[in-house]
C-alpha positions as CSV (number, residue, x, y, z in Angstrom):
1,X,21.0,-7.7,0.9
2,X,21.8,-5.5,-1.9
3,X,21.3,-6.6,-5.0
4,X,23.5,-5.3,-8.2
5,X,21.9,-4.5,-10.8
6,X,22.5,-3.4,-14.9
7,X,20.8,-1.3,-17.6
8,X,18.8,-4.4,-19.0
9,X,17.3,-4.7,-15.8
10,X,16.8,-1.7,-14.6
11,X,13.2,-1.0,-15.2
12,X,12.0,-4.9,-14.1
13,X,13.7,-4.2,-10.7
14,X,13.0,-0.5,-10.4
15,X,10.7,1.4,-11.9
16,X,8.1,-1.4,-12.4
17,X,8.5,-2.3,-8.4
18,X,6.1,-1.4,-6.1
19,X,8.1,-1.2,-3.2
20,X,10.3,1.5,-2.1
21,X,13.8,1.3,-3.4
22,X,16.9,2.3,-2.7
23,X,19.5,2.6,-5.8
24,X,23.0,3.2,-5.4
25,X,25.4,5.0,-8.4
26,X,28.8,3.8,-7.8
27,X,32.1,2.9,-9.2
28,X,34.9,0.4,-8.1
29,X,37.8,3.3,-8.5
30,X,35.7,5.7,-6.0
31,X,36.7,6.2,-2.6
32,X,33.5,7.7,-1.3
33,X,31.5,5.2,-3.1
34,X,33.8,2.8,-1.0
35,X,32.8,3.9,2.3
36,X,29.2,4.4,1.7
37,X,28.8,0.5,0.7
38,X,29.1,-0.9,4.0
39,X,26.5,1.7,5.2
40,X,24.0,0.7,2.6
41,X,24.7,-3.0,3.4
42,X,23.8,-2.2,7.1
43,X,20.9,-0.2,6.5
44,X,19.6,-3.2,3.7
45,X,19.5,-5.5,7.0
46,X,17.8,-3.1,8.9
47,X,14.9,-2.2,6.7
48,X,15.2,-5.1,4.5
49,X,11.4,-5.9,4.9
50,X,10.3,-2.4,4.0
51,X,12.6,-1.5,0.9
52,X,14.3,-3.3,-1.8
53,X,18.2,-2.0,-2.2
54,X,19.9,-2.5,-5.3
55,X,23.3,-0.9,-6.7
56,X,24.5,0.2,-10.2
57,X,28.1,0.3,-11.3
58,X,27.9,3.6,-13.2
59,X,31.2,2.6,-15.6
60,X,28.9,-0.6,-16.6
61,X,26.0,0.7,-17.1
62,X,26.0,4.1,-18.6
63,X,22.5,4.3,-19.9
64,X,20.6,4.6,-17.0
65,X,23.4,6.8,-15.4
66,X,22.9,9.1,-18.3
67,X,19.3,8.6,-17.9
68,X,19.6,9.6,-14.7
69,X,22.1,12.6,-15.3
70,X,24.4,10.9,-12.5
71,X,27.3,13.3,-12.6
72,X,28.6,12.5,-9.2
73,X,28.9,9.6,-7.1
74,X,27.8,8.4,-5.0
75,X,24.6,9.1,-5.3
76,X,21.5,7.4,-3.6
77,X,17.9,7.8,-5.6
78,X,15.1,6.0,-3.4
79,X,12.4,5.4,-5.9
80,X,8.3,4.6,-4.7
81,X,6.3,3.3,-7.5
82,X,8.5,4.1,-10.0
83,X,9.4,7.7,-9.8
84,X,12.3,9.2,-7.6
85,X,11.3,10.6,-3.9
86,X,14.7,11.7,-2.6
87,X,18.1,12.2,-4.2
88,X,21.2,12.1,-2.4
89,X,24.6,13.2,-3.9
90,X,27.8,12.4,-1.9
91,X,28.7,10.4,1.1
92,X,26.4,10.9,3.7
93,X,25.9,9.4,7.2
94,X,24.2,6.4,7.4
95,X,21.7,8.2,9.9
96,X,20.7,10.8,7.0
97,X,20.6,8.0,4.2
98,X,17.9,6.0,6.9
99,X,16.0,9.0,7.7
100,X,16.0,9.8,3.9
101,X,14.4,5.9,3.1
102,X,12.3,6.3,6.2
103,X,9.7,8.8,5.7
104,X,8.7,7.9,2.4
105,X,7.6,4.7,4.2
């Protein structure tokens, strides 16, 4: 399941987690961001007992977007302990986004 998440608690669900987790940028008006969804939704149930997935609406939430310098979307940061491991720009296919979670496992 993937959870959505805002500025305010951002750091509670993120950066103070322990677990791997996947964040995903995004905006309602983007079509990319639109496809990818469903993927993430999919690979949530799939590793749902190894990594926490959460999602940011970018337009909502512009403090840790501009923390984050998210210029494009979407983009996928998976985070371990706190401090990014991989950082995906773009639609990409959901083999590349699993592969990209898995082997900071």
């Amino acid at each position: 399941m993937v959870k959505e998440i805002r500025d305010k608690n951002f750091q509670d669900e993120v950066l103070k987690s322990n677990d791997i987790t996947v964040v995903d940028f995004w905006a309602p008006w983007c079509g990319p961001c639109k496809m990818l969804g469903p993927i993430i939704d999919e690979i949530s149930q799939e590793l749902k007992s190894k990594a926490k997935f959460v999602k940011i609406n970018v337009d909502e939430n512009p403090i840790v977007s501009d923390q984050y310098r998210i210029a494009s979307i979407p983009t996928v940061l998976v985070f371990k302990g706190g401090k990014i491991v991989e950082n995906l720009v773009g639609f990409r296919p959901k083999q590349a986004i699993k592969m990209a979670i898995e082997r900071n496992f």
